[in-house]
C-alpha positions as CSV (number, residue, x, y, z in Angstrom):
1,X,0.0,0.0,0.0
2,X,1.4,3.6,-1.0
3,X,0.7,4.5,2.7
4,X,2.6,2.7,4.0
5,X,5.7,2.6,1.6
6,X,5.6,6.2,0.7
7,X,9.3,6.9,2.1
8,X,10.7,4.2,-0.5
9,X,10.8,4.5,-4.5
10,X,10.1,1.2,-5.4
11,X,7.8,-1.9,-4.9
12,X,9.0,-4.7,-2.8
13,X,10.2,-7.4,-4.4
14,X,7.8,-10.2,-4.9
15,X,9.9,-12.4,-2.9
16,X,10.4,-10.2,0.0
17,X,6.4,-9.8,-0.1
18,X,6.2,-13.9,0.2
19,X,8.9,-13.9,3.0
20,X,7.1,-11.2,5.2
21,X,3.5,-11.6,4.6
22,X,1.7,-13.2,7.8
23,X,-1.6,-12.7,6.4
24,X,-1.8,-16.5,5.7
25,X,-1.9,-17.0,9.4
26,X,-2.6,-13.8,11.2
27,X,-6.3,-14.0,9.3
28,X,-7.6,-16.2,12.0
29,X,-7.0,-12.6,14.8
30,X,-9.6,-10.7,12.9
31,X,-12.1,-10.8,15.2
32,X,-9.8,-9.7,17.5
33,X,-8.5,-6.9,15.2
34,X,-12.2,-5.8,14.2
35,X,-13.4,-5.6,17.8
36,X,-10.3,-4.1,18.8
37,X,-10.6,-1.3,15.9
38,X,-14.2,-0.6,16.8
39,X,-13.5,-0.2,20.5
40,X,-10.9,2.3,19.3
41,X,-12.8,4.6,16.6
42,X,-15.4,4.8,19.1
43,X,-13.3,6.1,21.7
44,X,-11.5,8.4,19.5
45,X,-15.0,9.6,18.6
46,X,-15.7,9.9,22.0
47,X,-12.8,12.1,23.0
48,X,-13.6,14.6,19.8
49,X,-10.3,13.2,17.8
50,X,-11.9,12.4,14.9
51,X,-15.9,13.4,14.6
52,X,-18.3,11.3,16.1
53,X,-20.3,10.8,12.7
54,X,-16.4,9.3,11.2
55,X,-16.7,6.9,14.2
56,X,-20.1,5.8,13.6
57,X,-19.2,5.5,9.8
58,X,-16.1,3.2,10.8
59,X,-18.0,0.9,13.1
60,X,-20.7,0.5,10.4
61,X,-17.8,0.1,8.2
62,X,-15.9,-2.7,10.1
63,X,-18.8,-4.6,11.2
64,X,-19.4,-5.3,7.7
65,X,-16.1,-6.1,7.1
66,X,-16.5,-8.9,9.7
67,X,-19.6,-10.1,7.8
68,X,-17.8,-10.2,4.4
69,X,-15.0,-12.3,6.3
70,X,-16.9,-14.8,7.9
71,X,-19.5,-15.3,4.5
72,X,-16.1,-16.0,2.6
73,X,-16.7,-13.0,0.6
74,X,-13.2,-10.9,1.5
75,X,-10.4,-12.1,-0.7
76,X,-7.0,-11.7,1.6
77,X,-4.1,-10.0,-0.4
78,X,-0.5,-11.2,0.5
79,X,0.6,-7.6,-1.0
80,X,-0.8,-6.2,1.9
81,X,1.3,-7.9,4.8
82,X,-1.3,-8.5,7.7
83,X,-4.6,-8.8,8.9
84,X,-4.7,-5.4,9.7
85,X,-3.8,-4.1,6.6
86,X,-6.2,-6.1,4.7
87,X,-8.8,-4.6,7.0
88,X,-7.9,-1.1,6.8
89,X,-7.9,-1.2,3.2
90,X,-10.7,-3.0,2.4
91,X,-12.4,-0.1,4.9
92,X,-11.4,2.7,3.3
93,X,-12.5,1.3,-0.3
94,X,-15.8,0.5,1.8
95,X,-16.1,4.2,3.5
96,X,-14.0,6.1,1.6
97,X,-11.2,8.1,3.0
98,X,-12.5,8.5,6.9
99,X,-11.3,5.0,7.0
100,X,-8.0,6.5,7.2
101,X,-9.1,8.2,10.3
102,X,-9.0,5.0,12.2
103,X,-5.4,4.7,12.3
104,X,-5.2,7.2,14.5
105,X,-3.5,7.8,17.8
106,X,-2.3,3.6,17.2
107,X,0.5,1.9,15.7
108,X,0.4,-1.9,14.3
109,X,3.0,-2.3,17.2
110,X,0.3,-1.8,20.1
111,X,-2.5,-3.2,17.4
112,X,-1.0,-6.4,17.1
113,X,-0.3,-6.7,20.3
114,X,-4.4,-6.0,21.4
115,X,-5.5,-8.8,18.7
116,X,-2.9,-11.1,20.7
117,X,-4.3,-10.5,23.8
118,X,-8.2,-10.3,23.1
119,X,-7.2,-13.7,20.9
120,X,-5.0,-15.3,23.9
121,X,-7.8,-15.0,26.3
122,X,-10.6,-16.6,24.3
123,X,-8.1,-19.2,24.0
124,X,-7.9,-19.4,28.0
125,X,-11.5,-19.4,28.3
126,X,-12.0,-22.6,25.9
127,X,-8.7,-24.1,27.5
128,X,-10.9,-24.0,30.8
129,X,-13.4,-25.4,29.1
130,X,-11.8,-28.0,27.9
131,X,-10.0,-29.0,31.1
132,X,-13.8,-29.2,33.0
133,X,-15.2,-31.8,30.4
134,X,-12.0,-33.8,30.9
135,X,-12.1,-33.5,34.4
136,X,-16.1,-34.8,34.5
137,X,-15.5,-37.5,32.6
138,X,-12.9,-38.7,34.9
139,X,-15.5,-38.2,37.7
140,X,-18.3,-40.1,35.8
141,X,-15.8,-43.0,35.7
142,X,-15.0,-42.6,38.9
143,X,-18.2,-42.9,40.3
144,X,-19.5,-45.8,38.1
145,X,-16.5,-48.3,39.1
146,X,-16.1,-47.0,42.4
147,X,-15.3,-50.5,43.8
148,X,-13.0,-51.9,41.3
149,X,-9.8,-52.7,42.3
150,X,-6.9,-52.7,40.2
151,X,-2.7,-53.1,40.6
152,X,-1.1,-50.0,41.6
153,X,2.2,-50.0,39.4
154,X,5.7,-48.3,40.3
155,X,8.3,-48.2,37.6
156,X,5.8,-50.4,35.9
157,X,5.9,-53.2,38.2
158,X,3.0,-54.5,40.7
159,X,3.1,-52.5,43.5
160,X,-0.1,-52.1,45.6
161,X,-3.7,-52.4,45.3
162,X,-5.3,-49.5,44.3
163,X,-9.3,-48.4,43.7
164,X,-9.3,-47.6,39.8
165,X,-11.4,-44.7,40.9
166,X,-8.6,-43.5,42.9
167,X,-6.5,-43.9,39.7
168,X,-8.7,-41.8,37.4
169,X,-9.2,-39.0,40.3
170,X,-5.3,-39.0,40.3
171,X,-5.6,-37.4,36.7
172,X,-8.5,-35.0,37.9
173,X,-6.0,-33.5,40.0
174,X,-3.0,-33.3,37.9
175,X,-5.8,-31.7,35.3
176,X,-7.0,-29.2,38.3
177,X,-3.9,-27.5,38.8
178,X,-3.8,-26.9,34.8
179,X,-6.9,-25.5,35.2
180,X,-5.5,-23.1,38.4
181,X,-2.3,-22.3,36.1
182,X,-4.4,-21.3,33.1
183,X,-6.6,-19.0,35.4
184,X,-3.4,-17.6,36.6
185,X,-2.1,-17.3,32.6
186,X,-5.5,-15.5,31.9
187,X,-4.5,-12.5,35.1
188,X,-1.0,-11.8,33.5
189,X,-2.5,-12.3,29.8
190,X,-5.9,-9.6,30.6
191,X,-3.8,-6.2,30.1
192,X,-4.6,-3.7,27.6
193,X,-1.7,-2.4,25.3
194,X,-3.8,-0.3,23.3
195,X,-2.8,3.7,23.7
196,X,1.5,2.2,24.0
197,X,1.7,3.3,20.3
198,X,4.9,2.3,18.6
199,X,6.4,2.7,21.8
200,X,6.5,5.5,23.5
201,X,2.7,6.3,24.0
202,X,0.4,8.7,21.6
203,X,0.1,12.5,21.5
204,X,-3.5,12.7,21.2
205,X,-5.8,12.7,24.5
206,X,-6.8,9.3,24.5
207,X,-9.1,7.2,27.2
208,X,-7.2,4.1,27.4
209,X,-9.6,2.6,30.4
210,X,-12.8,3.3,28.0
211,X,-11.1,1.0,25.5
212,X,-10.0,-1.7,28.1
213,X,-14.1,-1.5,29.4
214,X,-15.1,-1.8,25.5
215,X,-12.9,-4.9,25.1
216,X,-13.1,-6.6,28.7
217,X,-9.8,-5.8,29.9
218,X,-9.3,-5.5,34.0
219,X,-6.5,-3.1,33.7
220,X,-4.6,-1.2,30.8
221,X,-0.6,-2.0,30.5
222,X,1.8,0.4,32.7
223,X,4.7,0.7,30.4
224,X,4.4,1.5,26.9
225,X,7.7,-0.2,25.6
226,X,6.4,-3.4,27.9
227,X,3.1,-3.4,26.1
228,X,4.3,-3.6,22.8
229,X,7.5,-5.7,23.0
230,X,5.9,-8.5,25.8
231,X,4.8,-11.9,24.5
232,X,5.3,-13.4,27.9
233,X,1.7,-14.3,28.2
234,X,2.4,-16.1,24.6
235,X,4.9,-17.7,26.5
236,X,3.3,-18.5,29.5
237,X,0.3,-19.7,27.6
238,X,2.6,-22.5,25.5
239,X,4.0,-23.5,28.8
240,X,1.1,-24.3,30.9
241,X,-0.3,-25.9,27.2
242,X,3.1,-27.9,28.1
243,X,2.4,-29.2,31.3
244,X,-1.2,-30.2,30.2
245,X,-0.3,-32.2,27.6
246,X,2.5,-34.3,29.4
247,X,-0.4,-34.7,32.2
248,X,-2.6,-35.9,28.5
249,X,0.6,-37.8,27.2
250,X,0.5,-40.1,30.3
251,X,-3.0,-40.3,30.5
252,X,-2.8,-41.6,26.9
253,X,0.1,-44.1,27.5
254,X,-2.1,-46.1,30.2
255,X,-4.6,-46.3,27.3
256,X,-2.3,-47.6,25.1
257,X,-1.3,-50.0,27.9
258,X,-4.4,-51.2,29.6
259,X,-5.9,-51.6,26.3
260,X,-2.5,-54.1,25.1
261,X,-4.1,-58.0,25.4
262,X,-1.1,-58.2,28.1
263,X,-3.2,-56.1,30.7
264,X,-6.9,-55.7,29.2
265,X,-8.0,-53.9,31.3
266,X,-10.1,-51.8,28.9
267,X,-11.7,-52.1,25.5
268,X,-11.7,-49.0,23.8
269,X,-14.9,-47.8,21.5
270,X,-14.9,-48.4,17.9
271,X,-15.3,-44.9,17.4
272,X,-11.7,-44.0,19.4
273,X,-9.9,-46.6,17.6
274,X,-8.9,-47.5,14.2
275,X,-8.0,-50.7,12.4
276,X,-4.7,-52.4,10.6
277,X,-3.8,-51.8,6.9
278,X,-3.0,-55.7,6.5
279,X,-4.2,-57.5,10.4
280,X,-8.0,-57.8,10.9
281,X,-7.6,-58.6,14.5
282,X,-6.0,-55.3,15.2
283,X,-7.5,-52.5,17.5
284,X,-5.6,-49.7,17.5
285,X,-5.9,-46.9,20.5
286,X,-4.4,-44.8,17.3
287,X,-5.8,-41.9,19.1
288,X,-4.0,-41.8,22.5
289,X,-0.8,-42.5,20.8
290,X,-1.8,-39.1,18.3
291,X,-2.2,-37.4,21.9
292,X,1.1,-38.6,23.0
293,X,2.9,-37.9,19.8
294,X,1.2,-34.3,19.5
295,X,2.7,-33.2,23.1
296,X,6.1,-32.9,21.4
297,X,4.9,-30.6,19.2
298,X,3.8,-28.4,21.7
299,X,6.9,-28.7,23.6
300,X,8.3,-27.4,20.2
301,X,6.2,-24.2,20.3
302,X,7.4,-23.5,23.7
303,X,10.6,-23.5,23.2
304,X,10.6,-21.8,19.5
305,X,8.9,-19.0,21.5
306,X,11.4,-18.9,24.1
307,X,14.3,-18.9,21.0
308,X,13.0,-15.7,19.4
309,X,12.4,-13.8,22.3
310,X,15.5,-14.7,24.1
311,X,17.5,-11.6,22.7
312,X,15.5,-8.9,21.2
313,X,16.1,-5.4,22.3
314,X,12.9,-3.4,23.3
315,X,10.9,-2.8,21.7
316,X,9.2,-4.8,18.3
317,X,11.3,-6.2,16.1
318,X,9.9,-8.5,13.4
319,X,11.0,-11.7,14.8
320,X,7.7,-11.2,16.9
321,X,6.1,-12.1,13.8
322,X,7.2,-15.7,14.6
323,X,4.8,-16.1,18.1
324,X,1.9,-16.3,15.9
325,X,2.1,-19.8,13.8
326,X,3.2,-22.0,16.9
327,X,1.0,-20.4,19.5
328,X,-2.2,-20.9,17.1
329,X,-0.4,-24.4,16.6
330,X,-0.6,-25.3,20.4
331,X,-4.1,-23.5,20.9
332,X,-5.6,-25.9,18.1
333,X,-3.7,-29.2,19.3
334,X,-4.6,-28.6,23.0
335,X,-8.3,-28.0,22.8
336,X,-8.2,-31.1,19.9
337,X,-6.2,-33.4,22.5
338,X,-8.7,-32.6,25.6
339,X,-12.0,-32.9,23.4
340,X,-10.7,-36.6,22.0
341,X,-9.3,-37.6,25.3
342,X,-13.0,-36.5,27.2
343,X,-14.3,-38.6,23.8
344,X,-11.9,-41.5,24.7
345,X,-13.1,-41.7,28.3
346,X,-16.2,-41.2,28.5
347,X,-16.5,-44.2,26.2
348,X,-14.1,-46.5,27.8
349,X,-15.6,-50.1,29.2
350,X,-13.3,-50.6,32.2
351,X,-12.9,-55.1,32.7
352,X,-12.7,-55.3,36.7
353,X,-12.1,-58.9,36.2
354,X,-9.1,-58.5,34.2
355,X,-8.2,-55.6,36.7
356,X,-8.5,-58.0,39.5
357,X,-6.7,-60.6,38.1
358,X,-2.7,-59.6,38.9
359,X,-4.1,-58.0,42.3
360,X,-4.6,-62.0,43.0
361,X,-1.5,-63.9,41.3
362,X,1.0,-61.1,42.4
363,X,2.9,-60.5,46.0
364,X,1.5,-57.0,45.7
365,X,0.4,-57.4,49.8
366,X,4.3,-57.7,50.2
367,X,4.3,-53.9,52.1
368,X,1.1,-54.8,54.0
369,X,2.8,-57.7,55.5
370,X,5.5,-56.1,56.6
371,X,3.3,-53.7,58.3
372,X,2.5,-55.9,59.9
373,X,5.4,-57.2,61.5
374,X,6.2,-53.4,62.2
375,X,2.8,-53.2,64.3
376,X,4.7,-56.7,65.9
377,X,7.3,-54.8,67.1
378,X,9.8,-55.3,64.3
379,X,11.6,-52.1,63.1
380,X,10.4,-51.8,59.4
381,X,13.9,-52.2,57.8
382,X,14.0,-55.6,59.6
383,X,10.5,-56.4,58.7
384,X,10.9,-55.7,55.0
385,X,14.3,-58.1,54.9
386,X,12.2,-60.5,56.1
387,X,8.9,-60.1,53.9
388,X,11.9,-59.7,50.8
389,X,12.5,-63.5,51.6
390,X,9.4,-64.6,52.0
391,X,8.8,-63.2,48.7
392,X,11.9,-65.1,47.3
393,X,11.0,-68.4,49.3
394,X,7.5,-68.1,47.5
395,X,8.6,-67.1,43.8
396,X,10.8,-70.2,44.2
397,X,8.0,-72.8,44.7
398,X,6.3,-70.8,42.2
399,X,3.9,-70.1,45.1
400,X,1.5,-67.3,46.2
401,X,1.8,-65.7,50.1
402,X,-1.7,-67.0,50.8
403,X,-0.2,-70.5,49.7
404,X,2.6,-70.2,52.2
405,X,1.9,-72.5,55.3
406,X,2.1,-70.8,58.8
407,X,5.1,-73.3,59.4
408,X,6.8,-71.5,56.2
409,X,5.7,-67.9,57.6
410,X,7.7,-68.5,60.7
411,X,11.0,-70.0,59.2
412,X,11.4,-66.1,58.6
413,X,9.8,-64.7,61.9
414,X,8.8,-66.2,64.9
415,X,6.4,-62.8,64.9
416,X,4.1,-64.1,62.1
417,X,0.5,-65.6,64.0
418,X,-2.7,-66.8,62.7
419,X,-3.7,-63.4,61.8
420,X,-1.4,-63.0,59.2
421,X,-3.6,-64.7,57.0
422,X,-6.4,-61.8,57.7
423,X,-4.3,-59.6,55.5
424,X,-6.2,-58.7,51.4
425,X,-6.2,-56.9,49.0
426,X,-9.6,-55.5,51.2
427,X,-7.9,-54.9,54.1
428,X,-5.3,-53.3,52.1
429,X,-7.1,-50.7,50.7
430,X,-9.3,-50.4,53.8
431,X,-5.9,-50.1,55.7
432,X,-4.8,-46.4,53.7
433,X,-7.3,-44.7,55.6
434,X,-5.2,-41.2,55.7
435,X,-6.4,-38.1,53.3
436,X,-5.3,-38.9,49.7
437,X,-5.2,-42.8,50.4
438,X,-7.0,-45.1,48.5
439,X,-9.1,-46.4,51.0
440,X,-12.8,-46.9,50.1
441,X,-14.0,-44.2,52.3
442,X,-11.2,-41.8,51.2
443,X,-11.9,-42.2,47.6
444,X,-15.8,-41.2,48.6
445,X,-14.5,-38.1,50.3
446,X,-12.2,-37.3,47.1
447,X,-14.6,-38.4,44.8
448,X,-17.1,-35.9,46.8
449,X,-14.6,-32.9,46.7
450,X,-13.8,-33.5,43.0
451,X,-18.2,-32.9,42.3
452,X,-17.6,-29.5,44.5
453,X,-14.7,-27.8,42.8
454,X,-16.9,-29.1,39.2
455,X,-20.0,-26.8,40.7
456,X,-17.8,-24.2,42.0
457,X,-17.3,-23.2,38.3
């Protein structure tokens, strides 16, 4: 446009055009830039800067602007650089030359910077969103197998009995303080930069809080070189989008897992799985291993994001350009990766038989009896030597502890009694009766808490 190359003597080269254009991307912020344009001409119309019929004209014109882009009837120009450039032009061929007004007392510094912002919290708002279904379709499985037991694994190994409902309310939590972290993100991100200019503020008596109460904004931004050079809540957006989907990733590997014929302990739905090219037998959990793959490419984002920030002097400087492909990137692949893992969950058939099944074979009540030679009287380092041999002893005769004879018991310790053979897998769980524990009537109490903080909002 002549306006804005009217201090060189020649066109761009073509090339140069391709290489700097964002409008291929940066189309998806003009809603952003629209409603961020119309909360301006109205407030310079307000403060007598430009007349308040050129204000009216300009929201008229830009409102139809909107309608023309979401009817597929405005044709982008890559000539034209951005989405706010295509905007402005196509409004002053719509309202004549007024349309030039609107530019005024802004620069495409603070500009872009207000379509990041307005487009960063609608993100934040469906993230939430999309973190709540998640979480109550971890609750509704939760409360439909409420008694089904299942192995407790560390470093994939049987460890200790477990409720599966305890297990799925594990992942409510981990997705509860990716909820807290993105309402933290959305304080930070919820600062108006319009009124920063290029950088060093405007010259024209602006209202800077009638803007921020137009577009929703708490607060306006307290340094103009901040406003218009920070992508922090870019950044801060990519990395809670980070944690998220390594809290997805792992959620997705125990589907890939549990749904393997060596545990299945789940069938997934037909409509979350997908078939072999050449094996009819196969069911794929194709899906939770997209989730798991797709977290990489979000860890990408984050730390492209990082790169191009690291060592720019204040205030824009083109690389900037470069937050927009990745962060649309992770906005898109997180609120895909919660919607298809609520999908994946919500449809799940859990098999507590299956479940149950290594809670029986296994010497996964090894801890519990050395509890109990602790409540004895033995010190617990003694007691688990001793239940260590036991477990030997029995893996030797390729036999479970409940096989064991009391004779047997007491070759190790004279403390083992009758009793001993009280211990299971129910008086296992019932025995982690302390807040977080997987005892039946802890799990109630979580399960309970986890309905609250879903009603709370």
């Amino acid at each position: 446009m002549t306006h804005i190359r009217s201090r060189f003597q020649k066109e761009a080269d073509k090339l140069v055009t391709k290489y700097t254009e964002s409008i291929s991307f940066d189309w998806r912020l003009y809603r952003q830039d629209i409603a961020g344009s119309i909360a301006h001409a109205r407030m310079l119309g307000k403060q007598g800067i430009i007349a308040a019929e050129e204000a009216e004209v300009i929201v008229k014109g830009l409102t139809a602007i909107r309608e023309e882009i979401e009817q597929g009837k405005l044709q982008f120009q890559p000539e034209l650089e951005d989405i706010h450039m295509n905007i402005e032009a196509r409004l002053m061929a719509l309202v004549g030359e007024v349309g030039g007004k609107l530019h005024t007392a802004r620069s495409r510094n603070d500009q872009v910077a207000l379509d990041m912002r307005l487009y960063a919290k609608n993100a934040i708002s469906d993230t939430l969103s999309g973190l709540r279904g998640l979480q109550q379709t971890l609750i509704q499985q939760a409360e439909a197998n409420i008694s089904v037991v299942m192995p407790g694994y560390t470093h994939l190994q049987l460890a200790q009995p477990v409720l599966l409902a305890h297990h799925l309310l594990a992942y409510f939590e981990m997705l509860q303080r990716d909820f807290e972290r993105f309402q933290d993100c959305l304080k930070r991100t919820d600062v108006m930069p319009l009124g920063s200019g290029a950088l060093a503020g405007v010259t024209y008596n602006i209202d800077r809080e009638f803007v921020a109460r137009e577009l929703g904004f708490s607060r306006v931004s307290c340094n103009s070189m901040d406003a218009v050079s920070d992508r922090d809540f870019v950044i801060e957006f990519a990395a809670a989008a980070g944690i998220t989907m390594m809290h997805l990733s792992r959620l997705a590997e125990e589907i890939v897992l549990w749904s393997s014929a060596e545990f299945g302990f789940i069938e997934l739905d037909d409509a979350y799985a997908t078939g072999s090219s050449i094996m009819p037998q196969k069911k794929n959990p194709d899906v939770a291993e997209l989730a798991r793959g797709k977290t990489g490419r979000v860890y990408g984002h984050l730390v492209a994001i990082l790169t191009t920030m690291k060592a720019l002097p204040l205030t824009y400087d083109r690389d900037m350009q470069e937050d927009k492909e990745g962060f649309f990137d992770t906005v898109d692949t997180l609120l895909d990766t919660l919607e298809v893992c609520a999908g994946t969950i919500r449809t799940l058939e859990f098999k507590p038989e299956s479940m149950r099944q290594p809670v029986d074979r296994g010497y996964i009540l090894a801890t519990d009896i050395a509890d109990y030679l602790v409540k004895k009287g033995a010190a617990f380092r003694t007691a688990h030597s001793i239940v260590g041999k036991l477990v030997s002893y029995a893996s030797e005769k390729k036999m479970s502890l409940k096989q064991l004879s009391m004779e047997e018991y007491q070759r190790f310790s004279p403390l083992f009694g009758e009793d001993v053979f009280s211990i299971t897998v129910a008086s296992s769980l019932a025995a982690r009766d302390v807040p977080g524990g997987t005892a039946p009537r802890r799990v109630a109490e979580a399960l309970a808490k986890a309905k609250r903080i879903m009603e709370a909002g």
